[in-house]
C-alpha positions in Angstrom: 58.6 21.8 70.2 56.0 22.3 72.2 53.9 24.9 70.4 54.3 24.0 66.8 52.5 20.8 66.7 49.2 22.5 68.3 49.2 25.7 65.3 46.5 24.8 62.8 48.1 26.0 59.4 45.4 26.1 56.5 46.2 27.3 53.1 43.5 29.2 51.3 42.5 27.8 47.4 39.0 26.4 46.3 39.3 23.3 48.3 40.1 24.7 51.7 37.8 28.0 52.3 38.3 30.4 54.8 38.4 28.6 58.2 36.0 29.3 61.1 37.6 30.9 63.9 36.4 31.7 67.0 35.2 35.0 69.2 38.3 36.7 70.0 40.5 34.2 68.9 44.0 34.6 68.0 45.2 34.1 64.3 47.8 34.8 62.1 46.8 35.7 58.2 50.2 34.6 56.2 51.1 35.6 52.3 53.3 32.5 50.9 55.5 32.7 47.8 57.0 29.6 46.0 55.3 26.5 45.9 55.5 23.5 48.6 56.7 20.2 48.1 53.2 18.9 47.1 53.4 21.5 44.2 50.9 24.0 45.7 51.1 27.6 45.3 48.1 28.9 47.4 49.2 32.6 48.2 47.8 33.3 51.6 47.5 31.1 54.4 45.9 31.1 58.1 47.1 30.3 61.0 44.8 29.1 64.1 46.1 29.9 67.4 44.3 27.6 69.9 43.0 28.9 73.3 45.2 25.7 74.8 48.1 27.3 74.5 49.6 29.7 77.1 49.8 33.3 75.9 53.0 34.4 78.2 55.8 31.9 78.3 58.2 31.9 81.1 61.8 32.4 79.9 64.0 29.5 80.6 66.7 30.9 83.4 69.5 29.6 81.4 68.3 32.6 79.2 66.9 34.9 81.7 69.5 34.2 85.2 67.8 36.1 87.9 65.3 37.8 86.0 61.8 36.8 85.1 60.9 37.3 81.9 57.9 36.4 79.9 57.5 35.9 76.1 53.8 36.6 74.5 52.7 33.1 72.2 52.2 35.8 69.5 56.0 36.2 69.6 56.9 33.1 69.6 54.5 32.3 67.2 55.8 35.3 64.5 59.5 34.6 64.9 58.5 30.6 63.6 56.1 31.1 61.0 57.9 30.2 58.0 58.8 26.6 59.7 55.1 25.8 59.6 55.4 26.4 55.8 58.4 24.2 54.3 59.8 25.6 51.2 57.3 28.8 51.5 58.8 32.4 51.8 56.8 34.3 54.0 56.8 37.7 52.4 54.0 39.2 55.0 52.2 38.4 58.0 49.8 40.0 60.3 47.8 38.6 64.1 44.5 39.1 64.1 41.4 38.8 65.8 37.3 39.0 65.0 34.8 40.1 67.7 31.7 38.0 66.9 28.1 39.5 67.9 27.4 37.0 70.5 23.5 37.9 72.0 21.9 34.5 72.8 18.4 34.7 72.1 16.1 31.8 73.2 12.5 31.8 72.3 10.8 30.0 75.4 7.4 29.1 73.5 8.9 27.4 70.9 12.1 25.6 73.2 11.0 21.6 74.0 14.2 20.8 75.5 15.8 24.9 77.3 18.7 23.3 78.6 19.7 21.7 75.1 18.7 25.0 73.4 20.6 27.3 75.4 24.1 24.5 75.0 23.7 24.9 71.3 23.2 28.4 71.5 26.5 28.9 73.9 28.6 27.1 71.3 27.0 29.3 68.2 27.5 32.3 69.6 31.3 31.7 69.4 31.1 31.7 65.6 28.1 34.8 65.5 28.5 37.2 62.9 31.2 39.3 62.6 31.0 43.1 64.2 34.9 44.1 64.2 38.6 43.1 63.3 42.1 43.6 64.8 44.9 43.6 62.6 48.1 44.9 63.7 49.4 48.6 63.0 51.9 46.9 60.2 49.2 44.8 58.3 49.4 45.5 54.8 46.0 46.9 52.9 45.8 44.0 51.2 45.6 41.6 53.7 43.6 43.9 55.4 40.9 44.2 52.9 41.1 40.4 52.2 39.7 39.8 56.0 37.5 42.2 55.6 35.7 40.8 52.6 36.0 37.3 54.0 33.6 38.7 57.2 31.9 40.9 54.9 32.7 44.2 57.2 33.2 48.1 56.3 36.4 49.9 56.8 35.0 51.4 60.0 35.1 48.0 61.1 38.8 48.1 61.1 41.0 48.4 63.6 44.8 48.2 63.5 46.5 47.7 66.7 49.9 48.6 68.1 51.4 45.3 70.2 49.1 42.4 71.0 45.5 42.4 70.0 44.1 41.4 73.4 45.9 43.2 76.5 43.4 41.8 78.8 45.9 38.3 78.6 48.5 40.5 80.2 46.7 40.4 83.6 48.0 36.5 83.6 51.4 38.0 85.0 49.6 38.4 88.2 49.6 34.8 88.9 53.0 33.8 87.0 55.0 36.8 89.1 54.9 35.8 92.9 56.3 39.2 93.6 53.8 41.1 96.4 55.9 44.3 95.5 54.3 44.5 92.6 50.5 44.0 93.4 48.8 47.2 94.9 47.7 46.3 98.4 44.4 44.3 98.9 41.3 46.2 99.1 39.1 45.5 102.0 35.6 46.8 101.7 34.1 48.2 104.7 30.6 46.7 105.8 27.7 48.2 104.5 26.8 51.2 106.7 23.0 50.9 106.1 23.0 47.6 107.4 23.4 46.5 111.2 25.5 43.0 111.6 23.8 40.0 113.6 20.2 41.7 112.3 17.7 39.8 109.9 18.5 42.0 106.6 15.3 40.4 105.6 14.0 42.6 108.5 15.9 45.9 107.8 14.9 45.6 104.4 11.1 45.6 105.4 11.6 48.7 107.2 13.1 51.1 104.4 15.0 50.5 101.1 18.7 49.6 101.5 21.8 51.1 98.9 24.9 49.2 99.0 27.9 51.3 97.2 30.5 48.6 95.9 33.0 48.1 95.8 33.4 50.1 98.6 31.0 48.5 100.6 31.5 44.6 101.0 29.8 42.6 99.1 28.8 39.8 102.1 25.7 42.0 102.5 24.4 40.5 99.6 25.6 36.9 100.7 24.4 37.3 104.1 20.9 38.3 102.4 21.1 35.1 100.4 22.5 32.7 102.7 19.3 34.0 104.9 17.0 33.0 101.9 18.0 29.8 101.6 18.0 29.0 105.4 14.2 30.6 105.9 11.6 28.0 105.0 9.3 30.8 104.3 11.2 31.4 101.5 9.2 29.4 98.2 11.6 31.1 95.4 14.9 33.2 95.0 15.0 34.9 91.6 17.9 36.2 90.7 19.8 37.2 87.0 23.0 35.7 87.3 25.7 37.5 84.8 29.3 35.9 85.5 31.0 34.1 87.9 34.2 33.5 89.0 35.3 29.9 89.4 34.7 29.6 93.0 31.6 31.1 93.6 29.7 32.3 96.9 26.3 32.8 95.0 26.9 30.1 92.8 27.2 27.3 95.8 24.1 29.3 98.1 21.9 28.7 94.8 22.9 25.3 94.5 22.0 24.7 98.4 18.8 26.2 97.7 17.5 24.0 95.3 
């Protein structure tokens, strides 16, 4: 009930071309037989897995009792694809993914408006071209071969996949499973051992180079460093390539106090 009315169902033929999906998105690629109560007799079909959507669902414990237990969206998803096609037969099926080239190249002599250029470019790069496919280990050649025409790849581009295509959405059990016997125990970084606590590092760093070896070294010698800059007056500028952050972040807030 609560995941079938978000699936995005779209039938190939000549009116309804290949859908736009996203970077890494989840899809199903569906081959129909029999024709739907509109008469229509389109063959394959795909299916858009939106990003919305959890991708572990907690077992209700009427199901589960004492255990926990967790059931991927791709699951779910598999074991109700012929309701999203009334009157259909679903002979085959397969998930799949695309991994878009996503560089985001912003020529500054020619940008008017940088901030503007570089939103555009952040939502373009999610539909970039194509550089590699996931299919599972059971998709057939055929379908196979259809997605890769429709991104205009090579076989080597091919990659078939035993479970789901994207692990990395396992690591949301950490959060779901309050269970600390589970977890390996918290790492604690020592403090940098080329740096002396309560000192300017502004000052060390004057008097000789300064190697920080994370993760095993903390990291708060680089915040201390930056919390400095933005508390010294002498300080005009801080430049600094920022390449992800997390959600709450340190450097992120220290920037933003800078400005």
């Amino acid at each position: 009930r609560e995941v079938q009315p978000s699936l995005m169902p779209v039938g190939l033929d000549p009116s309804h071309p290949f859908p736009q999906v996203a970077n890494k998105a989840l899809n199903f690629i569906v081959r129909l037989n029999g024709v739907d109560a509109f008469g229509r007799a389109n063959e394959v079909a795909i299916v858009k897995v939106p990003r919305a959507l959890p991708r572990l669902i907690r077992v209700p414990e009427k199901i589960s009792g004492k255990q926990k237990l967790f059931v991927s969206i791709s699951s779910v998803v598999r074991a109700h694809l012929a309701e999203l096609f009334p009157g259909r037969e679903v002979s085959e099926f397969s998930q799949f993914r695309a991994t878009r080239h996503s560089d985001l190249a912003v020529d500054d002599d020619d940008v008017v408006d940088l901030r503007m250029a570089l939103r555009q470019g952040l939502h373009h790069r999610h539909y970039g071209q194509a550089v590699r496919l996931e299919v599972s280990s059971s998709c057939s050649v055929e379908l196979s071969d259809l997605l890769l025409e429709q991104y205009g790849l090579p076989a080597q581009a091919l990659f078939r996949v035993k479970g789901p295509v994207n692990l990395v959405r396992q690591m949301q059990l950490i959060d779901l499973v309050d269970d600390p016997a589970l977890l390996f125990p918290k790492w604690k970084p020592a403090w940098p051992t080329q740096l002396t606590p309560g000192r300017s590092i502004m000052a060390q760093m004057r008097k000789s180079d300064i190697i920080i070896h994370q993760p095993f070294e903390s990291f708060d010698g680089v915040l201390e460093l930056l919390r400095e800059a933005v508390n010294d007056p002498q300080v005009l500028a801080i430049k600094q390539t920022i390449y992800r952050t997390g959600t709450d972040s340190e450097i992120m807030n220290l920037l933003a106090e800078a400005v």
